[in-house]
N, C-alpha and C positions, 0 to 999 in steps of 0.2 A: 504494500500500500504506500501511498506517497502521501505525504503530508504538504500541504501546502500554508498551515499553522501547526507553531509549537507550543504546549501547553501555556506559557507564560503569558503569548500574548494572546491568544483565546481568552484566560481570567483577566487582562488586564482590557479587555475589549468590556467583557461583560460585565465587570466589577465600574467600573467609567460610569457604565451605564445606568446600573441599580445604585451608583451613589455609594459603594464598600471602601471605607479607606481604612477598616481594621485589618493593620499588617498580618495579624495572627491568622487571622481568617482566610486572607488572598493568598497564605503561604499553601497553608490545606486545599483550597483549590486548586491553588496549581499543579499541588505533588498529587490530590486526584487526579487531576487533567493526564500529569504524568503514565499513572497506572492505568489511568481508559487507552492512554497511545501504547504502553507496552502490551499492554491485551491484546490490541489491534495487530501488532506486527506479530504477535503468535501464529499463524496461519490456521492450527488446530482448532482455535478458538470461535464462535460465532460469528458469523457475519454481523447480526446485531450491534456486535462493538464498532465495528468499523462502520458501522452506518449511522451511530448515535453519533461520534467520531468526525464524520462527514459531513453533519449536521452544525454540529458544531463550529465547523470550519466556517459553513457558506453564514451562520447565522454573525461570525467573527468578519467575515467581508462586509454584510449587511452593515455593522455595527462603524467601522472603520469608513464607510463610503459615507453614512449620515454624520461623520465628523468632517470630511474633504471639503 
């Protein structure tokens, strides 16, 4: 699978968004974010991940083009 976001800026797209400036918080989402993209590149694993994943991404494009 290719990534085209990495966890960081995914939470820091979405965290912008909902207004989260608790550092502790954004750290857990990202190291979430993290273990949803390590799932993804398992190959064994569901598709699911990689399409939750996917979603993800294009909702982090959305997120970044209403800032441009």
């Amino acid at each position: 699978m290719k990534f085209t976001y990495y966890p960081a800026e995914i939470t820091n797209a979405i965290c912008k968004k909902i207004g989260e400036a608790d550092k502790a918080k954004i750290t857990d989402i990202i190291d979430a974010v993290y273990q949803l993209k390590t799932l993804c590149e398992n190959e064994y694993n569901s598709d699911y991940y990689r399409t939750f994943y996917k979603a993800l991404e294009e909702l982090t494009e959305v997120l970044e083009a209403e800032t441009n």
